[in-house]
C-alpha positions as CSV (number, residue, x, y, z in Angstrom):
1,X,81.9,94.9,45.9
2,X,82.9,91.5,45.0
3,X,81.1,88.4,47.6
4,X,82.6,84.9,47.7
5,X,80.6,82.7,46.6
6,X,81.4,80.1,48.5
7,X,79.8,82.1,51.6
8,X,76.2,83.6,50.0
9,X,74.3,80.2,50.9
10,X,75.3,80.7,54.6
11,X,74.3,84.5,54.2
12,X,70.9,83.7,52.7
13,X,70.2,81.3,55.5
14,X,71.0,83.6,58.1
15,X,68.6,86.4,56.5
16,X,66.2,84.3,55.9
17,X,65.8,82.7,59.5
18,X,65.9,86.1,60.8
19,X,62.8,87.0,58.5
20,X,61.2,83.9,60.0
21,X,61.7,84.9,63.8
22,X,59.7,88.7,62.6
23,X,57.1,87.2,61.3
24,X,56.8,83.9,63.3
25,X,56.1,81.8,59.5
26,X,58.6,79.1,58.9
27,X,61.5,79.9,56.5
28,X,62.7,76.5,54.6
29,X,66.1,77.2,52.3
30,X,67.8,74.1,50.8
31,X,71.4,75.1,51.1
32,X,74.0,73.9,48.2
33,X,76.2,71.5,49.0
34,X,80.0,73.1,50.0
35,X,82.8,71.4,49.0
36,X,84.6,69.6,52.5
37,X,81.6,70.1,54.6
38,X,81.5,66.9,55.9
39,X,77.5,68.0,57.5
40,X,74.8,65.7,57.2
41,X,72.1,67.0,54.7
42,X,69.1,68.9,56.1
43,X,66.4,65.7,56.2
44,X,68.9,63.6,57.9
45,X,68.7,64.1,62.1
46,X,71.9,65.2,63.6
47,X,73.9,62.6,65.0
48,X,74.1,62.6,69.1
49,X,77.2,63.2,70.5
50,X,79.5,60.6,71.9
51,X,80.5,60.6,75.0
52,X,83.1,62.0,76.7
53,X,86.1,59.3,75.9
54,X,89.7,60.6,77.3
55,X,91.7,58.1,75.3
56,X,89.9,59.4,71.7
57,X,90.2,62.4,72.8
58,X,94.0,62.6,74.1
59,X,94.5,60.4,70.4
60,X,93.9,63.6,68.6
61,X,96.1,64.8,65.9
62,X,98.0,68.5,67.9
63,X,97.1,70.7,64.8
64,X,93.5,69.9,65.7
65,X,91.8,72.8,65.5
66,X,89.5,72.9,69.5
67,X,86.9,74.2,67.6
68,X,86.3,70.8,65.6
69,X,87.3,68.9,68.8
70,X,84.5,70.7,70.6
71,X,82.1,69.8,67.8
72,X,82.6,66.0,68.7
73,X,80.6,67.4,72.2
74,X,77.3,68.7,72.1
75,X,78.5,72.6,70.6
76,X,74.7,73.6,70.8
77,X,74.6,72.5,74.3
78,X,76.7,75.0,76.4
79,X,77.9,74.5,80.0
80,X,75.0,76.0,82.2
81,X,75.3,79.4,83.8
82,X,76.8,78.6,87.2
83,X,74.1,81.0,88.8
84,X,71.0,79.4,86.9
85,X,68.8,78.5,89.4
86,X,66.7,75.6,87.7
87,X,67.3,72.4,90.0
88,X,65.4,69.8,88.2
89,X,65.7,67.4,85.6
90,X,66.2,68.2,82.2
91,X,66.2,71.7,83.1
92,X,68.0,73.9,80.3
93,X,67.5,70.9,77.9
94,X,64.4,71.8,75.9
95,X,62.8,74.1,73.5
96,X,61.4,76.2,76.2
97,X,64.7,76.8,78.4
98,X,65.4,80.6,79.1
99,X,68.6,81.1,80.6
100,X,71.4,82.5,78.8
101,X,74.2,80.3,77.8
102,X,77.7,80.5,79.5
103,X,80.6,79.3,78.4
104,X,82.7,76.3,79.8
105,X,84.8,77.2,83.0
106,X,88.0,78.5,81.8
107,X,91.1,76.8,82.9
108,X,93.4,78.1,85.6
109,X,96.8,78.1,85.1
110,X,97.3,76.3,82.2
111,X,94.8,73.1,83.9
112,X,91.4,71.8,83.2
113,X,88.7,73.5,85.7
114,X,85.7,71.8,87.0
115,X,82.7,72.9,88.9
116,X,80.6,71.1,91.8
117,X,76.8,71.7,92.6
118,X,75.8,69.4,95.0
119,X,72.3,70.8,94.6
120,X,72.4,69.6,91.1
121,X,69.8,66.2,90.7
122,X,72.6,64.7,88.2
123,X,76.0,65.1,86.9
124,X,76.9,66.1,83.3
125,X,80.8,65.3,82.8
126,X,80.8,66.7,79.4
127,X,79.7,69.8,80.7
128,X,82.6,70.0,83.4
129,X,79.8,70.1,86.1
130,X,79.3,67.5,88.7
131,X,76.4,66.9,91.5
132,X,79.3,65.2,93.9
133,X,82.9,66.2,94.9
134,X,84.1,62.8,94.8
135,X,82.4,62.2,91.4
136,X,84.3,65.4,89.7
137,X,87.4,63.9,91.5
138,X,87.5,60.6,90.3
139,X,86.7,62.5,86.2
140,X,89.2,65.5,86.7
141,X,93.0,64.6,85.0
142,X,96.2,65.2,87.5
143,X,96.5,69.0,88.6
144,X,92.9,70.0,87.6
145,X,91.2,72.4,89.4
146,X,87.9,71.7,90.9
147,X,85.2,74.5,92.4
148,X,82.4,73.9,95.1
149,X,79.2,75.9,95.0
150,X,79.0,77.3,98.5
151,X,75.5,76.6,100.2
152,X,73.2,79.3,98.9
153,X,74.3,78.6,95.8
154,X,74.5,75.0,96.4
155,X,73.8,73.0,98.9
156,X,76.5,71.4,101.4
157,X,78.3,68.2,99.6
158,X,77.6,65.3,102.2
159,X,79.6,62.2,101.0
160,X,83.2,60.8,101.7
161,X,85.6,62.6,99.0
162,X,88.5,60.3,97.8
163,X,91.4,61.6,96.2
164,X,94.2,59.2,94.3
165,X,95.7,62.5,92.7
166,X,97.4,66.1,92.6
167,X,93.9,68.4,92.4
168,X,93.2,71.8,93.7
169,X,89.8,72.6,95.8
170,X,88.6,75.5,96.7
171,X,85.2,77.4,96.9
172,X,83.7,79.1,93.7
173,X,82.9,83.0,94.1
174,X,82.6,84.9,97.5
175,X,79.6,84.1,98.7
176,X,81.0,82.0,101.3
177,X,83.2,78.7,102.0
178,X,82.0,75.4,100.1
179,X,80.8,72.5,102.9
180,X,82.0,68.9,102.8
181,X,80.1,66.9,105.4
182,X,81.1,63.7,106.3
183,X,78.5,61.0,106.4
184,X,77.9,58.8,109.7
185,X,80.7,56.7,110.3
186,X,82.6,57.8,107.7
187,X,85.2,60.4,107.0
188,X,85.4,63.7,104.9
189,X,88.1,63.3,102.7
190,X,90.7,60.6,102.2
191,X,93.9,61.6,100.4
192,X,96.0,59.0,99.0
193,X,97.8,60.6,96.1
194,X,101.2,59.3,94.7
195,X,104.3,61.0,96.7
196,X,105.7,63.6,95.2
197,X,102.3,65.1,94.4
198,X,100.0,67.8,96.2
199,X,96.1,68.4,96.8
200,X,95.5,71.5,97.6
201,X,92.4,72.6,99.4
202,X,91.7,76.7,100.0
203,X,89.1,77.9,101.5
204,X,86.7,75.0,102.3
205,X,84.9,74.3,105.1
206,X,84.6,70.4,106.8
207,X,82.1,69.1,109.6
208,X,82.4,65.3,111.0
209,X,80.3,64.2,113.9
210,X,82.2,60.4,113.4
211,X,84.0,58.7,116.2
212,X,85.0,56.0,114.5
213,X,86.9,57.8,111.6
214,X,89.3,61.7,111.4
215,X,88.0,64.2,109.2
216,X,90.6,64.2,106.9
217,X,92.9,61.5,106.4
218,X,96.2,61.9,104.6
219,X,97.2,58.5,104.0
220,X,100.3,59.2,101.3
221,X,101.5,62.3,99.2
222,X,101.6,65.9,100.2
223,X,98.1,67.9,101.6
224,X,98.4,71.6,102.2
225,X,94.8,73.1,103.7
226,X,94.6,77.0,103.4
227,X,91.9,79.7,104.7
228,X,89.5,76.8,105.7
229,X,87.8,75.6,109.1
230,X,87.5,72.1,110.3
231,X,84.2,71.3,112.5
232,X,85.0,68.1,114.1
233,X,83.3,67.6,117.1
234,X,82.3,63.8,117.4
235,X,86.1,62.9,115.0
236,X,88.4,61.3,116.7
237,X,91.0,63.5,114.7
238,X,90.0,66.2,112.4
239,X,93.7,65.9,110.7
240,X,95.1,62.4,111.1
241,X,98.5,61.8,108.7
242,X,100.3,58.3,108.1
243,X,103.4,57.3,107.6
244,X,105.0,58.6,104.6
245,X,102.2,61.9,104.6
246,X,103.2,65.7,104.7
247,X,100.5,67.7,105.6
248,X,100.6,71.4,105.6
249,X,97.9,73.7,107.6
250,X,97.4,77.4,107.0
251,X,95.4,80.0,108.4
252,X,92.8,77.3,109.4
253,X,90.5,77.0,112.2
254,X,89.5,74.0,113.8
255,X,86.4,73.4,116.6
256,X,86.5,70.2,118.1
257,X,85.5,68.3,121.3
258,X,88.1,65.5,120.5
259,X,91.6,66.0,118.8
260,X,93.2,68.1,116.6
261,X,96.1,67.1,114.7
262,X,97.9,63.8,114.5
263,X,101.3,63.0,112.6
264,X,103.0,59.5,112.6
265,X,106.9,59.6,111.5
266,X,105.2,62.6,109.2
267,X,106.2,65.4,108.0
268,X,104.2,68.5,109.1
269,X,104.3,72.5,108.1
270,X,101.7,74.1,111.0
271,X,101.3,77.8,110.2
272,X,98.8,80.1,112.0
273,X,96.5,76.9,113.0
274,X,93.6,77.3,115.9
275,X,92.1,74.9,117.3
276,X,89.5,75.1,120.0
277,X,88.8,72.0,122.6
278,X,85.2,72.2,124.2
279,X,85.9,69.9,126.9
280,X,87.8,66.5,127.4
281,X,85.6,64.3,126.4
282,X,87.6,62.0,123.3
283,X,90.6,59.7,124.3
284,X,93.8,60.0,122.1
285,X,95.0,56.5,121.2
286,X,98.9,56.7,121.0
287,X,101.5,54.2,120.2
288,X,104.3,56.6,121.7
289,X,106.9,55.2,124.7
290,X,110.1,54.3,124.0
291,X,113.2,56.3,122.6
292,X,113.4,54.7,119.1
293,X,109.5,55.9,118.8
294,X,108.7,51.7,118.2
295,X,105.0,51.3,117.7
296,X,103.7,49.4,121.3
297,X,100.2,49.7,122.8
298,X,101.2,52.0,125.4
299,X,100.5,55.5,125.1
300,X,96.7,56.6,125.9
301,X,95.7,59.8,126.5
302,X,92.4,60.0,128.5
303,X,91.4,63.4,126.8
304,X,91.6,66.1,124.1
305,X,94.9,67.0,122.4
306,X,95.5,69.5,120.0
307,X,98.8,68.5,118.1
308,X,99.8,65.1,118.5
309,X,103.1,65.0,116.5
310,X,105.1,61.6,117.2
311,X,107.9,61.1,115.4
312,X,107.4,63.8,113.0
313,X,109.5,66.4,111.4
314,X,108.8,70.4,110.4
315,X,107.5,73.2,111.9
316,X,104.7,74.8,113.9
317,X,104.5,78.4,113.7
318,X,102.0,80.9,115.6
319,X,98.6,79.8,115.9
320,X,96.9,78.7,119.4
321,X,95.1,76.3,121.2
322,X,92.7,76.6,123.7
323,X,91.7,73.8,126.2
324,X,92.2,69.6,126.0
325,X,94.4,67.5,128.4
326,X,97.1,68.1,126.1
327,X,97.9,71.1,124.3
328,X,101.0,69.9,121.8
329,X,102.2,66.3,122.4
330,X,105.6,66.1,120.5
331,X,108.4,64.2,119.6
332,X,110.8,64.5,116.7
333,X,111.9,62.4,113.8
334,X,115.2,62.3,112.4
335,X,115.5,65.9,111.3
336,X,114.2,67.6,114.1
337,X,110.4,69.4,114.8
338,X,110.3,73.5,116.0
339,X,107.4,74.9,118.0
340,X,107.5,78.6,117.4
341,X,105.3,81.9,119.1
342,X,101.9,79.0,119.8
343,X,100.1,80.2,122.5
344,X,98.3,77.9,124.7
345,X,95.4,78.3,127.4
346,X,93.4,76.2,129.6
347,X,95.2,73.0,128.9
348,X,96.1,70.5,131.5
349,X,99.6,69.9,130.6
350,X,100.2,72.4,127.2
351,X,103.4,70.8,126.0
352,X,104.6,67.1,126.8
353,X,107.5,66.4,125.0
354,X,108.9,62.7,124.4
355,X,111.4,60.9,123.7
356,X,111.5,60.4,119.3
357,X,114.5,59.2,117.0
358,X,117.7,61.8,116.4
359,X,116.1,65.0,116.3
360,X,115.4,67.6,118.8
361,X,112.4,69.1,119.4
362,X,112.6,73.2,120.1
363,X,110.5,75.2,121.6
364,X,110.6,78.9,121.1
365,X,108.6,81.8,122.5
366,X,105.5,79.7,123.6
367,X,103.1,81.6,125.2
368,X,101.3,79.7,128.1
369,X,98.6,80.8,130.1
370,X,96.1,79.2,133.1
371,X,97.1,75.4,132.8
372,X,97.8,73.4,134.9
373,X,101.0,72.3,133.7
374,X,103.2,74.6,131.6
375,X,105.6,72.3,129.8
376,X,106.4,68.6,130.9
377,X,109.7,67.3,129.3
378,X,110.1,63.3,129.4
379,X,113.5,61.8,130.4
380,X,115.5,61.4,126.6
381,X,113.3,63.6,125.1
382,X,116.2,65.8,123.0
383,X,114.8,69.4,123.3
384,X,115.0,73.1,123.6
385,X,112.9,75.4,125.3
386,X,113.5,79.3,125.1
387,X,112.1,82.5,125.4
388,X,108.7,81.3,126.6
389,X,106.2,82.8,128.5
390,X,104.0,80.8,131.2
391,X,101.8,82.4,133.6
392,X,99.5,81.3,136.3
393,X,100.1,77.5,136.2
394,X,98.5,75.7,138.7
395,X,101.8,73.1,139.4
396,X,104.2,74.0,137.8
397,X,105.8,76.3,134.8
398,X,108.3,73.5,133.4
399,X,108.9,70.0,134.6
400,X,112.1,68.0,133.4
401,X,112.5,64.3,134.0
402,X,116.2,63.6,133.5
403,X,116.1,64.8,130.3
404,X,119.1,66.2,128.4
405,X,117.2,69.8,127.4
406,X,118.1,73.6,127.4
407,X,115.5,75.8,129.2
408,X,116.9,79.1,129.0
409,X,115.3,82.7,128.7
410,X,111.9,82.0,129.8
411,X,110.2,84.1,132.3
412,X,107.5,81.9,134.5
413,X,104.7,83.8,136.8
414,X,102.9,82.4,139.2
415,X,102.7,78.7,140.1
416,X,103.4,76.4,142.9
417,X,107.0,75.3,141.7
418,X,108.5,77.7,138.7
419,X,110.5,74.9,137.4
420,X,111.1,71.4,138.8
421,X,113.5,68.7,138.1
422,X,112.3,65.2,139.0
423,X,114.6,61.9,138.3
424,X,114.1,60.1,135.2
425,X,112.9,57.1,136.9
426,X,109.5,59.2,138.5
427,X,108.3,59.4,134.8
428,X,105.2,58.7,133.9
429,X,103.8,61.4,136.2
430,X,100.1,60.6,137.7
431,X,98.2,62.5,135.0
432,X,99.8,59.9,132.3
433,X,99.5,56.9,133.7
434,X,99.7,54.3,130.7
435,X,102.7,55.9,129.3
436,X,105.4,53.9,129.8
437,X,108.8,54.7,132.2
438,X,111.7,55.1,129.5
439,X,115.1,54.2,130.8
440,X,117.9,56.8,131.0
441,X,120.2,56.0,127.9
442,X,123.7,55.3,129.0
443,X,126.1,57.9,128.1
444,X,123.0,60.7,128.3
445,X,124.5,64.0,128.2
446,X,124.1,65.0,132.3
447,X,120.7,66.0,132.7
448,X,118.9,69.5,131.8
449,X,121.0,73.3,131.9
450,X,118.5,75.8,133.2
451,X,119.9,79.2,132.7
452,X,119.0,82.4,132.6
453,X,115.9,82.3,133.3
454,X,113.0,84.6,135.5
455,X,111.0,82.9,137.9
456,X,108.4,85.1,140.0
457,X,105.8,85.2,142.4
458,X,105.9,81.3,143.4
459,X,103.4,79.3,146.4
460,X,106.0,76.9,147.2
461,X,109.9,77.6,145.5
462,X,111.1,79.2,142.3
463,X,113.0,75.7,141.6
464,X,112.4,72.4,143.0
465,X,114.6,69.4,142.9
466,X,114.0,66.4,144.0
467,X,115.7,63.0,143.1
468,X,113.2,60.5,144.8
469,X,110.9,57.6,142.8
470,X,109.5,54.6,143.4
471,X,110.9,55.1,147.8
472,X,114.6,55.5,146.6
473,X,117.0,58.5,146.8
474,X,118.4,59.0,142.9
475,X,121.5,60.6,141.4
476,X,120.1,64.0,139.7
477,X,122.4,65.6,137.3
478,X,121.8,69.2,135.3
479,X,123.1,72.7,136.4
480,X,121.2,75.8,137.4
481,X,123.1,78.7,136.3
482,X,122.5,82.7,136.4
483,X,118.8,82.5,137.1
484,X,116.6,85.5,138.4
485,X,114.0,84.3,141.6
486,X,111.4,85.9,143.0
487,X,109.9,84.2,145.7
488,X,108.3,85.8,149.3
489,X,107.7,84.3,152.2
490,X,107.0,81.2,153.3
491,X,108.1,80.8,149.5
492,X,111.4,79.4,148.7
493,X,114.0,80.3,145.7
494,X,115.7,77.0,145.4
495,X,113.8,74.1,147.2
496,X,117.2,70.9,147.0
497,X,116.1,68.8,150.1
498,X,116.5,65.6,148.2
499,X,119.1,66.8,146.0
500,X,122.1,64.3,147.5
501,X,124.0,64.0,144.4
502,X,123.8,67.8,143.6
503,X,122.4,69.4,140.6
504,X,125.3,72.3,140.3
505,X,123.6,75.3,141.4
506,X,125.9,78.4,140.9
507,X,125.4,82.4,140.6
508,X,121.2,82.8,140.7
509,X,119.9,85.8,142.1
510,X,117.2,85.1,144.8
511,X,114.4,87.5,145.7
512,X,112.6,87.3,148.8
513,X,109.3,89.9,147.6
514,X,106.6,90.2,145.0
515,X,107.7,90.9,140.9
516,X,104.6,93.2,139.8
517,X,103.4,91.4,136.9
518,X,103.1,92.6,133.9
519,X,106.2,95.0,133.8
């Protein structure tokens, strides 16, 4: 058996410190010199390692070996185990330290990973491990991923998190969802990354108690906010997204007493988004009132709303809201917004749609329960409504101001008037006082179609129209085509006293008994 002799120093060193640990004596062995080991001798101390330097360390030559990179870092100082218990300082540090050493967090997909303990009583960087959220944010490159002890393992983060970049943040294990907090006054997270670029946050949960400041801001670049809650109550907004901002919501909950969701000439993706409104108590401050969506001071909203989108393009699909003055207050941007299968209860008005830029706003398979308006359409407000479901509306199922819209397959149960069509010129209605009267465009496209539709079990008439505001008799334009009425007595099916220039009413079908509801 032949040995090399460049390795029987290291062997005899090994040996011999194991003899030392059996029989606790000290084992001193000079080891020989090796040719290219650059190690200082044994009486010299070990130099300390520098720290962490991004621009030395990006400098490197590519055939560096990460071993020897790694050996620039501490290499007899290991990234604590992530369950180690020890809180205080210098713990793990010295001779006397116990817990087992773990290696550094592995990267996911191909991109540096970092781990958050805001229980920790100081940061290491070099370590990848960080006592604050917005400390590991401001270290981690573009498209690291970043992972928040949960409380129980941690403690909740409370601090304002900035973010200027493309990260991913989520929760680390199963124990539970990671908590950002935001301080008084202040908000949870601000994301102001470069467009083009995406934070991700899955899993996470946030709690403001701020008037003065949303949870989340999305000031520019893309957000996209999966399997998380958001407990607002106190926030003005718990999402609030500029100009130029996308923001996309999934399988998230959020409790608020305030507002949910606001989107200036944004772009939003809403999928599977709850929100739930304990009473009325926060005041939406809106710049919405004129047809070209032109920032002006009118536009208050005494009250709770779920999803203010103004001017905004994309989707909402599914999800619910329960409660607030307004459920979804909508308008689109150039390309067009969709409202799909959200179900809304308790709301005063659930839908108000407005007038925006180009695009149409349509409404598809809402389900609306116990408000006390179903859907209020304002006069130049481009949109679609079909296939919805509204029961037990205290006024009225769907109200139309003038405005050029489709409202066709929906089936409305229970309400004073099923569906009403007012003048253009009688918008603002009472409950929206400071929003401001928008003039009929010339050359609008002859008021709404209502067609096919099923209106049942009404107090006062299955369809109202009326063409008076402000003490004058208006010209009212639209058709009412093919529709199904249920209405008893002292009910009525079509109610067109003040209908002088006529709405063209031709082939509905008028009931005069009770629809057992459901089917």
């Amino acid at each position: 058996m032949t040995t090399n002799a460049a390795s029987w120093p290291r062997r005899l060193g090994k040996s011999c410190l194991r003899a030392a640990i059996l029989i606790a004596l000290p084992c001193f062995v000079a080891l020989p010199s090796i040719a290219g080991d650059d190690s200082p001798p044994p009486d010299q101390p070990r130099a300390a390692a520098p720290a962490y330097d991004k621009d030395w360390y990006d400098s490197q030559p590519p055939d560096t070996h990460p071993n020897e990179t790694a050996s620039w870092f501490d290499p007899y100082d290991p990234v604590p185990g992530i369950d180690f218990p020890c809180r205080g300082p210098g713990c793990g540090h010295g001779p006397h330290s116990h817990h087992e050493e773990h290696p550094v967090l592995p990267g996911l997909l191909g991109h540096d990973a970092f781990l958050v303990d805001c229980g920790r009583t100081h940061s290491e960087p070099r370590r990848g491990v960080f006592d604050s959220l917005d400390e590991a944010a401001h270290f981690a490159p573009p498209n690291a991923t970043i992972l928040i002890l949960p409380p129980g393992q941690g403690t909740t983060c409370v601090e304002t998190v900035h973010i200027d970049r493309p990260l991913t943040i989520g929760s680390y294990g199963s124990a539970g969802r990671a908590v950002i907090q935001a301080p008084p006054g202040a908000p949870c997270l601000v994301a102001h990354i470069p467009l083009g670029d995406t934070l991700t946050i899955d899993g996470v949960r946030f709690v403001a108690r701020s008037r003065e400041a949303p949870c989340v801001a999305v000031e520019a670049g893309h957000v996209v906010v999966r399997n998380s809650e958001v407990d607002s109550r106190g926030s003005n907004w718990a999402f609030d997204v500029h100009e130029s901002g996308e923001l996309n919501v999934e399988n998230t909950h959020i409790e608020t007493d305030a507002s949910g969701v606001h989107a200036r000439r944004a772009h939003v993706e809403l999928s599977n988004l709850d929100i739930d409104i304990d009473g009325r108590n926060g005041a939406a401050f809106l710049d919405l009132g004129r047809t070209d969506c032109t920032d002006r001071s009118q536009g208050t909203i005494h009250g709770s709303v779920g999803l203010a989108l103004e001017c905004s393009e994309g989707s909402v699909d599914g999800g619910s809201i329960i409660g607030g003055s307004v459920g979804i207050l909508a308008s689109a941007g150039t390309r067009g917004l969709r409202i799909t299968d959200v179900k809304i209860r308790r709301a005063d008005t659930a839908i108000l749609l407005l007038p925006g830029q180009l695009g149409s706003v349509n409404v598809e398979r809402p389900t609306i329960a116990r408000s006390h308006d179903g859907i209020i359409i304002a006069p130049g407000a481009e949109s679609q409504v079909i296939g919805g479901v509204i029961t037990d509306s205290a006024f009225a199922g769907i109200t139309a101001y003038g405005a050029g819209t489709l409202v066709s397959g929906n089936k409305i149960v229970g309400a004073d008037d099923g569906i009403r069509l007012f003048a253009a010129e009688a918008f603002p209605p009472p409950l929206f006082p400071q929003f401001a009267a928008v003039p009929v465009i010339d050359g609008d496209d002859g008021g709404p179609t209502v067609e096919n539709n099923l209106v049942a079990n009404v107090r006062h008439a299955a369809v109202l129209i009326d063409g008076r505001a402000g003490g004058h008799q208006l010209h009212l334009h639209g058709r009412l085509i093919g529709n199904t009425f249920y209405a008893r007595r002292p009910a009525e099916c079509i109610d067109e006293q003040y209908n002088d220039d006529p709405v063209k009413v031709r082939a509905n079908s008028c009931n005069r008994e009770w629809l057992p509801w459901p089917f």
